[in-house]
C-alpha positions as CSV (number, residue, x, y, z in Angstrom):
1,X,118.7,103.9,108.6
2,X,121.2,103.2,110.8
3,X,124.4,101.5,110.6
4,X,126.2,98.7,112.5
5,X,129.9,97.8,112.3
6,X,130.1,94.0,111.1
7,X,132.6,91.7,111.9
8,X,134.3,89.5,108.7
9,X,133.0,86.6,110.2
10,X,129.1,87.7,110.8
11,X,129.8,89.4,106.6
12,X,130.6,85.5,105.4
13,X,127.9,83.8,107.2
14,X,125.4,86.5,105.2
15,X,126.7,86.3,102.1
16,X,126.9,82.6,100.0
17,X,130.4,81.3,99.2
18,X,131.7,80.9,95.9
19,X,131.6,77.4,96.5
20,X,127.8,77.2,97.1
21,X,127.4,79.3,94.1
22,X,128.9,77.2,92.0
23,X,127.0,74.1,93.2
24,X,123.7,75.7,92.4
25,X,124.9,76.9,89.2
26,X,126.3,73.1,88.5
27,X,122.8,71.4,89.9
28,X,120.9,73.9,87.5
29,X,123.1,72.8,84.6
30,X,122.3,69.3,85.4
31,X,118.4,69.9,85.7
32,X,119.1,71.6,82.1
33,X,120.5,68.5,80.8
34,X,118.1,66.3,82.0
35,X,115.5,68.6,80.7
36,X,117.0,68.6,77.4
37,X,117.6,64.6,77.3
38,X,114.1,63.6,78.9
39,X,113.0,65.8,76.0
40,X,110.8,68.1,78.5
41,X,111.8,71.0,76.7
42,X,110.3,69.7,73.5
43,X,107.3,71.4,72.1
44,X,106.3,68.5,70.3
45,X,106.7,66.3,73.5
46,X,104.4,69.4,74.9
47,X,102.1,69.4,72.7
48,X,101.0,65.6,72.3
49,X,100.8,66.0,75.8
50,X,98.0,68.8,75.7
51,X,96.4,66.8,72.4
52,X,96.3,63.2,74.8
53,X,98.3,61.8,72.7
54,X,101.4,60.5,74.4
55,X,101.7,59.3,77.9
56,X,105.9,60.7,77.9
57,X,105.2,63.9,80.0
58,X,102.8,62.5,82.1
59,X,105.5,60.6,83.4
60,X,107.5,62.6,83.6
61,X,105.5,64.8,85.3
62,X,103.9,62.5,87.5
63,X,107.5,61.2,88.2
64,X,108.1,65.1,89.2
65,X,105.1,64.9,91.9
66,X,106.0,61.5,93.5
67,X,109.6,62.8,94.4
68,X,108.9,66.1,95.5
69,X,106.1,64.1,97.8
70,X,108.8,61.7,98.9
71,X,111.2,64.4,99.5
72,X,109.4,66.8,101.4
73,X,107.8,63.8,103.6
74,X,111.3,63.0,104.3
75,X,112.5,67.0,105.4
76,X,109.4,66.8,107.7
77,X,110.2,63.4,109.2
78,X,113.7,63.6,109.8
79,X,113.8,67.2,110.4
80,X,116.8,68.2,108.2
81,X,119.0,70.8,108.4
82,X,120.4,73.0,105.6
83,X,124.0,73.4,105.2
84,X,124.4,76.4,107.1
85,X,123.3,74.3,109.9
86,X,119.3,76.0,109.9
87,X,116.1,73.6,110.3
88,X,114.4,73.0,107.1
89,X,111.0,74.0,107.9
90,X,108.6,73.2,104.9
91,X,105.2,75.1,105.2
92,X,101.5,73.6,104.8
93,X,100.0,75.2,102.2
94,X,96.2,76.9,103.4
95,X,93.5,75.6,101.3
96,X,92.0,77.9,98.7
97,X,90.1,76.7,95.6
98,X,90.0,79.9,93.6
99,X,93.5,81.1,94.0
100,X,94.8,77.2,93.0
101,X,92.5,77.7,89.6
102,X,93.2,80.9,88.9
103,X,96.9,80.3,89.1
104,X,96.7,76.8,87.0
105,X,94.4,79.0,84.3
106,X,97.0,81.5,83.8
107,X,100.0,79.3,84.4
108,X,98.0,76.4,81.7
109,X,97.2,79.3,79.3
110,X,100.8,80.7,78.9
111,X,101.9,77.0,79.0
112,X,99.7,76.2,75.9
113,X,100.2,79.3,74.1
114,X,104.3,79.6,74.2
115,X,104.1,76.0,74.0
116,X,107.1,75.7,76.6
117,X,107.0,75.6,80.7
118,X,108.6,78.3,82.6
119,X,111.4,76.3,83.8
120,X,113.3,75.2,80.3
121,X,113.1,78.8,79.1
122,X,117.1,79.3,80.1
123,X,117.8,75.4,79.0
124,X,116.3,76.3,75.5
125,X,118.0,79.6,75.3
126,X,121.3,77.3,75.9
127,X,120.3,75.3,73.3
128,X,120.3,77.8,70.6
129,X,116.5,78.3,70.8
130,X,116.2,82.2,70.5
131,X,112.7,82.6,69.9
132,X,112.4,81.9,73.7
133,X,113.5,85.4,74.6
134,X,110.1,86.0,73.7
135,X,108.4,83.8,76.1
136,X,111.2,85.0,78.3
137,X,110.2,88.5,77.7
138,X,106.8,87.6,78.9
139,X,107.3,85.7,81.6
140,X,109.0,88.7,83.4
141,X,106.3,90.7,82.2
142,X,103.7,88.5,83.8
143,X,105.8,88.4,87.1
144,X,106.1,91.9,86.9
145,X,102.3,92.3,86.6
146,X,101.7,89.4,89.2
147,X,103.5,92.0,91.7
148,X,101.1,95.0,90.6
149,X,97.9,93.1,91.4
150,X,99.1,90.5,93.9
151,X,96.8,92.6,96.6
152,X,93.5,92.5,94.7
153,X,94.3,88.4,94.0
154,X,92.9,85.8,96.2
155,X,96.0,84.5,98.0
């Protein structure tokens, strides 16, 4: 390893600002909120949804798809640029059926099981929800093992 004098200007363009910080931590506060209030983080939303029974996460889920569509269709087009000033460059993905089922099995399974998606786990610890430090538990545990075996999966 060897080492290289830096500059205080090349050590803030490496390192986020305070400022940026606190925007993600106030845009993940409001994705928590809308979570919460579009009742997302429900488990009984949740589970009419995996009994057919209600049509309110479908939406909302389907709502979900047709934005991120939009959005990335309009990063492409108009070639944005982050606000450190870098293109965004948004990847195709490469097709692969058995990695996309695998992934949705597991991901489906825990989904049904804990009754709660990945991304409300913090929102419903927030909330007052504890048992999620279980699912949270888990969840690490699952990426941990995701990192063991990622060479023997079909990527």
């Amino acid at each position: 390893m060897t080492y290289s004098p830096t500059t205080s200007a090349d050590r803030t363009r490496s390192f986020p600002s305070v400022l940026s910080l606190l925007s993600y931590l106030l845009a993940g506060t409001f994705f928590g909120v809308v979570l919460v209030k579009s009742e997302a983080a429900s488990w009984y939303r949740i589970q009419e949804m995996f009994r057919f029974q209600s049509f309110h996460m479908y939406g909302l889920i389907g709502s979900a798809v047709l934005t991120g569509m939009l959005t990335t269709g309009l990063l492409r087009r108009f070639q944005a640029r982050a606000l450190t000033g870098q293109t965004i460059h948004v990847q195709s993905k490469d097709p692969g059926l058995p990695r996309y089922v695998l992934g949705g099995l597991t991901f489906g399974l825990g989904w049904g099981l804990a009754g709660v998606c990945p991304g409300p786990i913090f929102t419903l610890l927030g909330s007052g929800v504890w048992a999620m430090l279980i699912v949270l538990l888990f969840a690490l545990i699952g990426t941990w093992l995701y990192g063991v075996l990622r060479d023997h999966l079909p990527h």
